[in-house]
C-alpha positions as CSV (number, residue, x, y, z in Angstrom):
1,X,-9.7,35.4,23.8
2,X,-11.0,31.9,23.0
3,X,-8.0,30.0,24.4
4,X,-6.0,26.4,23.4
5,X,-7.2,24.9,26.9
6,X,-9.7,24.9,29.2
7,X,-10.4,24.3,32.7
8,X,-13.7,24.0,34.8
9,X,-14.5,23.1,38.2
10,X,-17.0,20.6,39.1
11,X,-18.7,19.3,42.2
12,X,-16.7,16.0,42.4
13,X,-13.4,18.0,42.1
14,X,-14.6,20.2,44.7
15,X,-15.5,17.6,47.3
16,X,-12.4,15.8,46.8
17,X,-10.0,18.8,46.8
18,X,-11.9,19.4,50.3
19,X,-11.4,15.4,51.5
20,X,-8.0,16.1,51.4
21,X,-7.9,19.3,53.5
22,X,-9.9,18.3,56.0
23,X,-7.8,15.4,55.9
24,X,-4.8,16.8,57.0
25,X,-3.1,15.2,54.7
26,X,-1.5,16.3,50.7
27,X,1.4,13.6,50.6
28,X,1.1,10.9,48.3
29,X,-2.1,8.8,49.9
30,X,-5.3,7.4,49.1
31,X,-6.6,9.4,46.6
32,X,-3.5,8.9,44.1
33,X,-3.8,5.6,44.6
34,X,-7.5,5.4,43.6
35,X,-6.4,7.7,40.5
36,X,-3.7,5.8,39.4
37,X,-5.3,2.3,39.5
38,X,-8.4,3.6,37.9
39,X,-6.2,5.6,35.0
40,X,-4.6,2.9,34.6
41,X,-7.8,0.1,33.9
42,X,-9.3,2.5,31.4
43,X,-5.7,2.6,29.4
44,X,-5.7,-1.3,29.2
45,X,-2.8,-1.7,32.0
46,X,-2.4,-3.5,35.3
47,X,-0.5,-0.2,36.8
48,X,-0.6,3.6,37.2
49,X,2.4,5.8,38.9
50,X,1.8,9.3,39.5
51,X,4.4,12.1,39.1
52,X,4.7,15.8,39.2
53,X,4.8,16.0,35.1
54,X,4.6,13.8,31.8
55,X,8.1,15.2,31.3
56,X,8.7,13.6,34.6
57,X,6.9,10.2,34.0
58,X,8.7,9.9,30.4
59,X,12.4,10.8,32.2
60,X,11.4,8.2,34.6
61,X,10.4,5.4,32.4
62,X,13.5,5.8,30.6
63,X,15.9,5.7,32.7
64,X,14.0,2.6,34.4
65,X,14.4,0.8,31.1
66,X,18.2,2.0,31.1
67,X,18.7,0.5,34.6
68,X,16.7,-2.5,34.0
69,X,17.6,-3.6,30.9
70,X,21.8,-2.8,30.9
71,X,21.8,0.2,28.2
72,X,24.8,2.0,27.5
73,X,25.3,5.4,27.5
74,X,25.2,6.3,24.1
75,X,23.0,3.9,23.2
76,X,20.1,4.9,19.9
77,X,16.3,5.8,21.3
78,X,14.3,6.5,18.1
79,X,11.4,8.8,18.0
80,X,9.7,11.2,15.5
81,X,10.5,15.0,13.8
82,X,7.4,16.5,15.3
83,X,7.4,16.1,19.1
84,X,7.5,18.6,22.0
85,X,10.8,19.1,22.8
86,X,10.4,17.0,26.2
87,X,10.6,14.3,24.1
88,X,14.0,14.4,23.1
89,X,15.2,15.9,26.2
90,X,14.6,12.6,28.4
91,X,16.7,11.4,25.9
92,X,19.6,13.3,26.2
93,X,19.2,14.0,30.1
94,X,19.4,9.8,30.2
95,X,23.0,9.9,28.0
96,X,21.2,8.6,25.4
97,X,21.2,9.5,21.5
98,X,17.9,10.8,20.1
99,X,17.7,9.1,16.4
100,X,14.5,11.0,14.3
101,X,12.1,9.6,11.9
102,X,9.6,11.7,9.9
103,X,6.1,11.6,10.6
104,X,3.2,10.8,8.8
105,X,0.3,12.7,6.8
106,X,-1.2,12.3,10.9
107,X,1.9,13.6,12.6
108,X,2.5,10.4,13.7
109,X,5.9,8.3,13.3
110,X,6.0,7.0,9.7
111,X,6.4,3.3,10.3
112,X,7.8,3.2,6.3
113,X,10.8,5.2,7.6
114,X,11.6,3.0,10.7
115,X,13.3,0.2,9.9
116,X,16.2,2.1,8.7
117,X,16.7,3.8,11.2
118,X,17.4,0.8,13.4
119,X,21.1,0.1,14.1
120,X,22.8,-2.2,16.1
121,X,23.0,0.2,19.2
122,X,19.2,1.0,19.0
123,X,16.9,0.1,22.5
124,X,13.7,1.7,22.0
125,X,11.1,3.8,20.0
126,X,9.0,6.3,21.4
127,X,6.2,7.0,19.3
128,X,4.5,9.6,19.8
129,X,0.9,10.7,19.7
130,X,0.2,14.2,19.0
131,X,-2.9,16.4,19.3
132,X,-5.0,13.5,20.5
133,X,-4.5,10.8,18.2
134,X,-2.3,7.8,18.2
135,X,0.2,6.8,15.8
136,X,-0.1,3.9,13.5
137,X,0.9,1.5,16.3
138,X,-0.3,-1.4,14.7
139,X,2.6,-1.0,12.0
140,X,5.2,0.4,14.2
141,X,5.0,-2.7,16.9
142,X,5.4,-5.0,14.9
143,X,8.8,-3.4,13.5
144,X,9.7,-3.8,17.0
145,X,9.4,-6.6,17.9
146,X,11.2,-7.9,15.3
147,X,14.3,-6.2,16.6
148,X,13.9,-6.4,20.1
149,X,13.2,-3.3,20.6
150,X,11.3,-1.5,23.8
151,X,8.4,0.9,23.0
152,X,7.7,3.6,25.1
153,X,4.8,5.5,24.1
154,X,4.5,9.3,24.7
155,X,1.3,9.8,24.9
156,X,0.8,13.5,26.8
157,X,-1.1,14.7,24.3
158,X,-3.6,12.0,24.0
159,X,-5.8,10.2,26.8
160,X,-8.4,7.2,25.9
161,X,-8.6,6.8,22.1
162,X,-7.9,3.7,20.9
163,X,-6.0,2.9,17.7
164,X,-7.3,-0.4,16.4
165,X,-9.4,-1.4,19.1
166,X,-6.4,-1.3,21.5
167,X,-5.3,1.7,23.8
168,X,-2.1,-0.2,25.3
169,X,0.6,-1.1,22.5
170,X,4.3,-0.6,24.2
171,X,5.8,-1.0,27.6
172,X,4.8,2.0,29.4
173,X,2.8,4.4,28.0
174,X,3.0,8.1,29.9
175,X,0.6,10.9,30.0
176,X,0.3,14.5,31.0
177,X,-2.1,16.2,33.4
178,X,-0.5,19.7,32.7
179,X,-2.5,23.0,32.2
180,X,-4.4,22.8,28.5
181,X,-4.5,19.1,28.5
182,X,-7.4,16.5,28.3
183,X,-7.6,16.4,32.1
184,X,-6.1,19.0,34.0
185,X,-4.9,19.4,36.9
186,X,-2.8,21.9,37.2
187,X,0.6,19.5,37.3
188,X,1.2,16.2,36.9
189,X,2.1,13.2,34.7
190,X,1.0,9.6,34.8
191,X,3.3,6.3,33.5
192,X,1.1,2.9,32.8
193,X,2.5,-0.4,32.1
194,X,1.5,-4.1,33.0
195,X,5.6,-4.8,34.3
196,X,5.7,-5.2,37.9
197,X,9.8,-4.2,37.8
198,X,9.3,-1.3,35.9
199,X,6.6,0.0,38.0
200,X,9.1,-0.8,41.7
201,X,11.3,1.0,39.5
202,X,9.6,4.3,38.5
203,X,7.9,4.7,41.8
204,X,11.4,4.9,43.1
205,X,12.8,6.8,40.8
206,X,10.1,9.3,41.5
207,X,10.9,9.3,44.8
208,X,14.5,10.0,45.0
209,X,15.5,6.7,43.8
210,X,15.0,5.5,47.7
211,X,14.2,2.1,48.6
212,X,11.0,0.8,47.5
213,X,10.4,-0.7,51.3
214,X,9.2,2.5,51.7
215,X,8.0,5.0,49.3
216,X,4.8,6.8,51.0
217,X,4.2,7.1,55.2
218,X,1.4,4.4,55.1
219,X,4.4,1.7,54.1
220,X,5.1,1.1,58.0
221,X,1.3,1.4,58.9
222,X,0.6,-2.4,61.1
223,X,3.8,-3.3,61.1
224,X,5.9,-4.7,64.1
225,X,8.5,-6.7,65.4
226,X,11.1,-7.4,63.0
227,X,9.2,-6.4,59.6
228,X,9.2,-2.8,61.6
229,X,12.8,-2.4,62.6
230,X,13.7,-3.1,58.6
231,X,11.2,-0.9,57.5
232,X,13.2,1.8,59.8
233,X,16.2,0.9,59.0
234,X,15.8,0.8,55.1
235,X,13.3,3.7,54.5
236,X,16.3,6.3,54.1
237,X,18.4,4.1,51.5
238,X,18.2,5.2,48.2
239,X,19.2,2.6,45.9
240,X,19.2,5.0,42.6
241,X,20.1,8.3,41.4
242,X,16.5,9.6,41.4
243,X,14.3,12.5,41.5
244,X,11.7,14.8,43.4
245,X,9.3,14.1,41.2
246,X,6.1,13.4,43.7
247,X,2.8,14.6,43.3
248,X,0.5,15.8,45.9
249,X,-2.8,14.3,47.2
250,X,-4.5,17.7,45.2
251,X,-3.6,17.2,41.8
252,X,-4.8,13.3,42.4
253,X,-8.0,15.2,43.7
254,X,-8.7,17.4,40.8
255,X,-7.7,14.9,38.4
256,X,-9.5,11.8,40.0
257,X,-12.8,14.3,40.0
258,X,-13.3,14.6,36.1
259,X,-12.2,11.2,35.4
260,X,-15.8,9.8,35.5
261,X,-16.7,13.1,33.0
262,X,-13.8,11.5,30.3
263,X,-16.3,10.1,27.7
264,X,-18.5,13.5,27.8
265,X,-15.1,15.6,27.4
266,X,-13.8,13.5,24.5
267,X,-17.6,13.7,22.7
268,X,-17.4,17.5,23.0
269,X,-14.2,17.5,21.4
270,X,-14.9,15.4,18.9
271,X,-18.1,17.1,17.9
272,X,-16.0,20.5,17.9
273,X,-13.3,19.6,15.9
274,X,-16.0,17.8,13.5
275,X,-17.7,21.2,13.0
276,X,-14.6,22.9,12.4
277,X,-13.1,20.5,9.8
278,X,-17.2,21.1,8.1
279,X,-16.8,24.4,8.2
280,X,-13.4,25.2,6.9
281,X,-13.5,22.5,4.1
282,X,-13.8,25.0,1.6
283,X,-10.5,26.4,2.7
284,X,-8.9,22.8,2.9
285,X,-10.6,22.5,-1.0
286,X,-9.0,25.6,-2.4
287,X,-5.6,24.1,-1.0
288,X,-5.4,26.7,1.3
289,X,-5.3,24.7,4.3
290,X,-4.5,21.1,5.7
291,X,-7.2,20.2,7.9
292,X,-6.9,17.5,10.7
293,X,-7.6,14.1,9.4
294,X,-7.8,10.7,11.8
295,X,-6.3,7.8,10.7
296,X,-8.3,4.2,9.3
297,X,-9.5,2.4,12.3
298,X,-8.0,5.7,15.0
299,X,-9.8,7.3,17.4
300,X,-8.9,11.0,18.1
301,X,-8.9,12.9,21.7
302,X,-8.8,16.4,19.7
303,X,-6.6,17.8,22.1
304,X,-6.3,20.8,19.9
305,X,-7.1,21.2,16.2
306,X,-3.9,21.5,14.0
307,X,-4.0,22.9,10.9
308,X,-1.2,23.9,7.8
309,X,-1.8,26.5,5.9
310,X,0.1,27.3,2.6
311,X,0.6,31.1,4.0
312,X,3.4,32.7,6.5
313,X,2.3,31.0,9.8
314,X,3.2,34.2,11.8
315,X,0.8,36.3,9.4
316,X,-2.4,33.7,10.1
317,X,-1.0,33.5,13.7
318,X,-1.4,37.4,13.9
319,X,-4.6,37.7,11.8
320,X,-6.2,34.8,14.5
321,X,-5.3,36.3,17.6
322,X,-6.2,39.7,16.4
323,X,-9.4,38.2,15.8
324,X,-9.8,36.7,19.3
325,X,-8.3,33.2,18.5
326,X,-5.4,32.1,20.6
327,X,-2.7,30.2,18.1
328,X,0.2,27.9,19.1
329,X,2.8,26.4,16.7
330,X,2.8,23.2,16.1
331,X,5.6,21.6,18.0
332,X,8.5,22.9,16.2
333,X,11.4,20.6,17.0
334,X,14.5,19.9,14.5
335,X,15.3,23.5,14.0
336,X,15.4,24.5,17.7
337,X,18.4,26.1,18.2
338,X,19.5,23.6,21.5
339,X,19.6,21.0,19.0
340,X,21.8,22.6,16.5
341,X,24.5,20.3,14.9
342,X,22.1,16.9,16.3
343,X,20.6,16.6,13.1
344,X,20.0,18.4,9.7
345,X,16.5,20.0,9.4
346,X,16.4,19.5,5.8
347,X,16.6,15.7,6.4
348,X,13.1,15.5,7.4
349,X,10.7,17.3,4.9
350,X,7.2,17.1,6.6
351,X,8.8,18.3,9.7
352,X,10.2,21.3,7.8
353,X,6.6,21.5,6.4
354,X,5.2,21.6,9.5
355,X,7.2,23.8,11.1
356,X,7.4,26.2,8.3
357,X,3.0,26.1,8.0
358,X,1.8,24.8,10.9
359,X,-0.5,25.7,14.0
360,X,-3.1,25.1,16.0
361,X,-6.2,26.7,18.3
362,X,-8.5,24.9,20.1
363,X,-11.3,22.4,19.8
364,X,-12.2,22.0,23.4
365,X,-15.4,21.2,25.5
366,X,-15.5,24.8,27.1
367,X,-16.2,25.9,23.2
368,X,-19.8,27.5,22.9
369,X,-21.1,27.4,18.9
370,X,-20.8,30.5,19.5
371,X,-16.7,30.8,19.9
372,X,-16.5,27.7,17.3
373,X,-18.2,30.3,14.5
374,X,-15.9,33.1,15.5
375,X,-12.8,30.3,14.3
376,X,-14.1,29.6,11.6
377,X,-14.7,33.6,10.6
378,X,-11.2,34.3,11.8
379,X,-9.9,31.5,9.0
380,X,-11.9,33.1,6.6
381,X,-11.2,36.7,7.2
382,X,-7.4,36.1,6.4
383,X,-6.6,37.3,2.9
384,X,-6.5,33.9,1.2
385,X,-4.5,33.8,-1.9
386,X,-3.8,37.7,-2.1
């Protein structure tokens, strides 16, 4: 089965996995450390805080910002009609109310549809930007701005592309490590901002909420005297209502091994999903399918390839995997059946387009031209148009 994801080994991952068993050491340490303040350079930001999940690092950002900034239960976080549905469940879990704008002909948020979505009680947006490619920040921040608004961009499925020469557009930006991701290391999510607070914040939040005089076991390393005896006697105060949301020195050690490889990976992809969208055009021509597209002045991780085809999604779905190509759906969200009564499906129409049509396979660098010709003979094996 040619598969969504991938996952390979490398030397670097290897010899870092094995630092930190010879170290005797898997707590939060060194390597994180390294990981997160390197992350963090490449995405245009001063900071990096590690956690077990990007569910984790979005539920943590949020409810900083809540904490931070005085928001009131009840209070309006917009966000988009396509998401996964961790999205809108940091939301909710925060006693906050989820407000949905349609996305684009990208899947993005559709800046036209913001502003009226804004009300008196709104605090943030969270944009967010799906299958490796950013939204159309460079509209959306602006709207933002103008109304004071926080952004808080949910950026799991996209690492390192750039969307108008800029990575970094909103406050914290946060980012998965999970299974079938750009880098992968089994768990884990990473937050980035350039805000000092909001980083003390979500590293304790992380960790329990506990004081952030001490929030790993090298925070009383030196010390003595006086300086010591408060370390001691404040490292078990927890001054919010956090989480067990840490990460071990491992993931850091898987994930801080193919960071170096990032530019190769996102080529690969690139030049995958290129080949695809060459070899499938036809279909796209007849009107058959909607091919991925990338936005004026965007750059695209292709961390799948998402297509809509005007067909039963479960019939292509079942003719693909039949034919050796693993399928997802593409991120179904207003008609979940948790959300019932939250919002009327029919309200958003290219969100009932997309979940009525849409899927996705993979584009990935562990795709031989070999496995990227088999795709494209699966597509065209389906019974178009009968």
């Amino acid at each position: 089965m040619i598969g969504v994801g991938t996952f390979t080994v490398n030397d670097e991952m290897r010899r870092l996995v094995n630092v930190v068993l010879d170290s005797g050491r898997i707590s939060y340490g060194p390597l994180s450390r390294e990981f997160e303040a390197e992350f963090a350079a490449i995405h245009e930001c001063k900071f990096g805080v590690l956690s077990n999940s990007g569910t984790s690092s979005l539920q943590v950002a949020l409810q900083a910002m809540k904490d931070l900034y005085g928001w009131r239960d009840g209070d309006e976080i917009i966000t988009q009609s396509v998401t996964f549905v961790a999205t809108v469940n940091v939301v909710l879990h925060n006693r906050l109310k989820p407000v949905l704008v349609d996305i684009d002909e990208c899947y993005g948020l559709n800046p036209e549809l913001l502003e009226a979505a804004i009300t008196e009680k709104t605090r943030a947006v969270i944009p967010v930007h799906l299958f490796g490619q950013p939204c159309n920040m460079q509209a959306i921040a602006p709207i933002a701005r103008k109304y004071g608004l926080y952004i808080l961009e949910d950026s799991c499925e996209t690492m390192f592309a750039s969307h108008r020469g800029r990575i970094s557009w909103g406050d914290v930006a946060c980012y998965s490590l999970y299974v079938a991701h750009l880098l992968t290391a089994g768990v884990g999510g990473i937050a980035t901002t350039n805000d000092p607070d909001l980083v003390i914040k979500m590293r304790s939040l992380v960790n329990h909420g506990r004081d952030g005089i001490y929030l790993s076991i090298d925070d009383d390393d030196g010390l003595s005297g006086e300086r010591l005896k408060e370390v001691v006697q404040r490292r078990f105060n927890f001054e919010s209502v956090g989480h067990s949301y840490r990460v071990t020195e491992l993931e850091a050690a898987l994930a801080l091994g193919q960071l170096d490889g990032w530019r190769e990976m996102i080529r690969q992809r690139q030049e995958n999903a290129d080949y695809l969208t060459a070899e499938l055009s036809d279909l796209e021509g007849h009107g058959w399918l909607t091919l991925p597209h990338t936005r004026r002045g965007t750059e695209s991780a292709r961390m799948m390839y998402p297509v809509v085809a005007d067909t039963d999604k479960w019939a292509l779905c079942g003719h693909l995997e039949g034919h050796g190509v693993e399928t997802r759906e593409m991120l179904r969200l207003t008609d979940q059946p948790a959300y019932r009564g939250l919002w009327r499906p029919e309200d958003y129409p290219m969100a009932e387009w997309v979940n009525k049509h849409g899927i996705y396979c993979g584009c990935h660098q562990g795709l031989t031209r070999a496995d990227l010709d088999q795709i494209v003979d699966a597509f065209y094996s389906y019974g178009w148009g009968t």
